[in-house]
C-alpha positions, 0 to 999 in steps of 0.5 A, spaced: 500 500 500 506 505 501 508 503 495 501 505 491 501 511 495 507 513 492 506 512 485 499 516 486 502 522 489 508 521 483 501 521 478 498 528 483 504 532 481 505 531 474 497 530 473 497 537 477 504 541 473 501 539 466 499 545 462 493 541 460 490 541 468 492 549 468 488 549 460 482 545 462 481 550 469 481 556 464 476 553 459 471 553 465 473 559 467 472 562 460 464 557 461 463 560 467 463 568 464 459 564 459 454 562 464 454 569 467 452 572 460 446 566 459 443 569 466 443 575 464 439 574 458 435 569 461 430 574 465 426 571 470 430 565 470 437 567 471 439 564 477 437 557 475 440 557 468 446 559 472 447 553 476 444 548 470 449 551 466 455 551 471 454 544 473 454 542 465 460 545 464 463 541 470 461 536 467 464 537 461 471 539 463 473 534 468 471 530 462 476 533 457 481 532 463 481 526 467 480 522 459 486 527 455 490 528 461 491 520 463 491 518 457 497 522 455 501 521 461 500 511 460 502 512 453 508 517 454 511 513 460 509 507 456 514 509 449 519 513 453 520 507 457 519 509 464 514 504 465 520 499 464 522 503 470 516 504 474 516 495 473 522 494 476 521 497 483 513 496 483 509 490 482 504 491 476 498 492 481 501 497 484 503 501 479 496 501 476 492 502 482 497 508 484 496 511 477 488 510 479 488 513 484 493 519 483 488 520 478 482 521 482 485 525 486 488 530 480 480 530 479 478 531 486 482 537 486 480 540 479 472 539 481 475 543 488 478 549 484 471 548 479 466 549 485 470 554 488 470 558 483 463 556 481 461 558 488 463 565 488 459 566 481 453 563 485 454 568 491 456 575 486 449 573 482 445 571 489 443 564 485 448 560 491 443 554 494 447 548 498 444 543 494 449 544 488 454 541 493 451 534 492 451 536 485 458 536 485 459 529 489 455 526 484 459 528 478 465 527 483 462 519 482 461 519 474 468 522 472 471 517 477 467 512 474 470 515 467 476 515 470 476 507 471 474 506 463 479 511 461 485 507 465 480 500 462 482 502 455 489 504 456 491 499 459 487 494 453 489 497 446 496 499 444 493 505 440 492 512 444 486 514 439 483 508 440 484 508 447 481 516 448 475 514 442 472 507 447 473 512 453 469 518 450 463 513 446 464 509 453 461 516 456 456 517 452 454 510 451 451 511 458 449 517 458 444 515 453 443 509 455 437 510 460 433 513 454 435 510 448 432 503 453 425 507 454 424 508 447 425 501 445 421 499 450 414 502 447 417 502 440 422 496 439 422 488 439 423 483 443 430 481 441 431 489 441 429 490 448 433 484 450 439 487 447 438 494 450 437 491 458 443 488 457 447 494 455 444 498 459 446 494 465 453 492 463 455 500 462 455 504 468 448 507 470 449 515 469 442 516 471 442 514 478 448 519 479 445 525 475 443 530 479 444 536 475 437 538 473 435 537 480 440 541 484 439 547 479 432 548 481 434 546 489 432 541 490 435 535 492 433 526 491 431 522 497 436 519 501 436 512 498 437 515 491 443 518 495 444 511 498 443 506 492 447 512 488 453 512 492 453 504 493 452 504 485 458 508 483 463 506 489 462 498 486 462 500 479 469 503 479 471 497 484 469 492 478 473 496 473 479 497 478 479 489 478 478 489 470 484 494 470 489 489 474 487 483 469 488 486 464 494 489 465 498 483 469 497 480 462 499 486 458 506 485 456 511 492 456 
C-alpha cells in the first residue's frame, strides 16, 4: 500500500504541473463568464440557468481532463520507457492502482478549484443554494467512474486514439443509455429490448448519479437515491479497478 501511495502522489504532481490541468481550469473559467452572460439574458430565470449551466460545464471539463490528461501521461511513460522503470521497483498492481488513484485525486482537486470558483459566481449573482454541493459529489462519482474506463482502455489497446475514442463513446454510451432503453421499450422488439437491458446494465448507470437538473432548481433526491447512488458508483469503479489489474498483469511492456 506505501508503495501505491507513492506512485499516486508521483501521478498528483505531474497530473497537477501539466499545462493541460492549468488549460482545462481556464476553459471553465472562460464557461463560467459564459454562464454569467446566459443569466443575464435569461430574465426571470437567471439564477437557475446559472447553476444548470455551471454544473454542465463541470461536467464537461473534468471530462476533457481526467480522459486527455491520463491518457497522455500511460502512453508517454509507456514509449519513453519509464514504465520499464516504474516495473522494476513496483509490482504491476501497484503501479496501476497508484496511477488510479493519483488520478482521482488530480480530479478531486480540479472539481475543488471548479466549485470554488463556481461558488463565488453563485454568491456575486445571489443564485448560491447548498444543494449544488451534492451536485458536485455526484459528478465527483461519474468522472471517477470515467476515470476507471479511461485507465480500462489504456491499459487494453496499444493505440492512444483508440484508447481516448472507447473512453469518450464509453461516456456517452451511458449517458444515453437510460433513454435510448425507454424508447425501445414502447417502440422496439423483443430481441431489441433484450439487447438494450443488457447494455444498459453492463455500462455504468449515469442516471442514478445525475443530479444536475435537480440541484439547479434546489432541490435535492431522497436519501436512498443518495444511498443506492453512492453504493452504485463506489462498486462500479471497484469492478473496473479489478478489470484494470487483469488486464494489465497480462499486458506485456
Amino acid at each position: 500500500m506505501r508503495k501505491a501511495r507513492a506512485i499516486a502522489w508521483l501521478n498528483l504532481k505531474q497530473g497537477l504541473r501539466e499545462k493541460l490541468f492549468y488549460g482545462v481550469l481556464f476553459f471553465f473559467a472562460s464557461f463560467l463568464a459564459f454562464c454569467a452572460l446566459l443569466g443575464e439574458l435569461s430574465v426571470g430565470e437567471s439564477e437557475k440557468v446559472i447553476r444548470s449551466a455551471g454544473l454542465a460545464g463541470m461536467e464537461l471539463s473534468g471530462l476533457i481532463l481526467v480522459v486527455f490528461s491520463l491518457i497522455f501521461s500511460f502512453y508517454r511513460e509507456r514509449d519513453s520507457r519509464i514504465l520499464e522503470i516504474y516495473l522494476t521497483n513496483f509490482s504491476r498492481g501497484q503501479y496501476i492502482s497508484g496511477k488510479l488513484i493519483g488520478y482521482l485525486l488530480i480530479l478531486l482537486i480540479f472539481l475543488g478549484l471548479a466549485a470554488a470558483g463556481y461558488a463565488l459566481i453563485l454568491l456575486l449573482y445571489q443564485a448560491f443554494a447548498w444543494q449544488i454541493i451534492a451536485g458536485i459529489y455526484f459528478l465527483f462519482l461519474k468522472l471517477s467512474i470515467v476515470t476507471g474506463f479511461t485507465l480500462f482502455f489504456a491499459c487494453l489497446f496499444s493505440s492512444p486514439a483508440l484508447a481516448l475514442l472507447c473512453s469518450l463513446f464509453s461516456y456517452f454510451a451511458a449517458e444515453t443509455a437510460h433513454s435510448a432503453l425507454q424508447i425501445i421499450l414502447r417502440q422496439g422488439s423483443t430481441l431489441q429490448a433484450v439487447f438494450f437491458k443488457g447494455l444498459y446494465y453492463c455500462l455504468p448507470n449515469m442516471d442514478k448519479l445525475d443530479i444536475k437538473a435537480l440541484a439547479a432548481h434546489g432541490r435535492l433526491p431522497d436519501l436512498s437515491f443518495f444511498l443506492l447512488g453512492s453504493l452504485h458508483g463506489c462498486a462500479y469503479l471497484i469492478c473496473l479497478w479489478l478489470l484494470i489489474c487483469c488486464v494489465f498483469l497480462k499486458k506485456e511492456y
